[in-house]
N, C-alpha and C positions, 0 to 999 in steps of 0.2 A: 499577632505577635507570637514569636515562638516562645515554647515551657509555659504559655498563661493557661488556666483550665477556663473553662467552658462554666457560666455562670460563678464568675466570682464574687464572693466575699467579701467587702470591706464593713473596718469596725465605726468609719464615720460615715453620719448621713446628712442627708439634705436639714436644711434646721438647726445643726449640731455649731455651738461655738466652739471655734478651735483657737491651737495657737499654732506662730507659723515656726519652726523648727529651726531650717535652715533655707538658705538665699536670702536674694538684694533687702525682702522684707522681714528677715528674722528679729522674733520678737513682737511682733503686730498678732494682735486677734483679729477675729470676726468669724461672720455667720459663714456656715457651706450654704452657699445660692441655687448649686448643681453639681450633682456626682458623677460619676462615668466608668461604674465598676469594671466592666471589662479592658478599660483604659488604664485603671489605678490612679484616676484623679479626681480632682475639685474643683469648683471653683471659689474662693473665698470673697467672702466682699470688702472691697477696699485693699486688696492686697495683688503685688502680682500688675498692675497696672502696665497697659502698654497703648501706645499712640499707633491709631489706624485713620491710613487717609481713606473717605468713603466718599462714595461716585453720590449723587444727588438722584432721589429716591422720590414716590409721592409722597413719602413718611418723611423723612429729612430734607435737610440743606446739605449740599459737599461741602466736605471740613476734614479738618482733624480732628477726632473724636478719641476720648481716652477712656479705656475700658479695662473691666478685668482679662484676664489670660488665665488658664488652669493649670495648678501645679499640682505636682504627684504627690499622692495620700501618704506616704512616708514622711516627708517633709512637714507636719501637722501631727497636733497631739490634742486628744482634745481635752476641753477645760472641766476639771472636777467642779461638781454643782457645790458641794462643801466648801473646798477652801479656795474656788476659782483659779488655783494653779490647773498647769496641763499635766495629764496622767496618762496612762495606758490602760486600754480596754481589753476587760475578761466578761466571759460571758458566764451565766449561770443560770439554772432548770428550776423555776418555783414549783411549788407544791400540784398547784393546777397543769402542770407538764406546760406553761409557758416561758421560753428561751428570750431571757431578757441580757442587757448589757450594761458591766458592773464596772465601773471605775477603779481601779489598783489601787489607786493613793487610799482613798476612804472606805471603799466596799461599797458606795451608794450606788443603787440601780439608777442607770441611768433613763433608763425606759420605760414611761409612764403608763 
C-alpha cells in the first residue's frame, strides 16, 4: 500500500478487548483473535461476520460457513481495564527503560 511505512505500529494487539467504533457492528466488544500491522487490521471475535461458501475439505463438510472478516484498527478503541469503557492509547517509559501502553481515560498501564 502506498504512504504505509515499513514495520508498522499499531496501539492494539492480539489479546486486547476492544470496542467496535464504527460499521454494521458498532457498538459490540470483543477479543483481537489476529492483527495484521502492516494491513492496519484485526480481527475481532464475534464481530464483522460474513457467510462463505466452502468447497468440502478432509477437515470439513461443504456449507455455508459464517466467520469473522477483519476490519481496520481505526474503527476499534480499546477497552480501559478501569472503568471498561473504550479509550485511546499513549505509550509511556517506566523506570527500567521499559515502553509500556497507557490508557488516556485512566493512565492505567495497560501492559502487564
Amino acid at each position: 500500500m502506498a504512504g504505509m511505512a515499513k514495520g508498522t505500529k499499531m496501539k492494539v494487539r492480539k489479546g486486547d478487548k476492544v470496542f467496535v467504533l464504527a460499521g454494521k457492528d458498532k457498538g459490540k466488544t470483543g477479543e483481537v483473535l489476529r492483527a495484521w500491522p502492516k494491513k492496519q487490521r484485526v480481527l475481532v471475535q464475534r464481530v464483522n461476520m460474513v457467510k462463505r461458501h466452502m468447497r468440502a475439505s478432509t477437515a470439513q463438510t461443504a456449507g455455508i460457513v459464517e466467520k469473522e472478516a477483519p476490519i481496520h484498527v481505526s474503527n476499534v478503541a480499546l477497552i480501559d481495564p478501569n472503568s471498561d469503557k473504550p479509550t485511546r492509547v499513549g505509550f509511556k517509559v517506566l523506570e527500567g527503560g521499559r515502553k509500556v501502553r497507557v490508557a488516556r481515560r485512566s493512565g492505567e498501564v495497560i501492559d502487564i
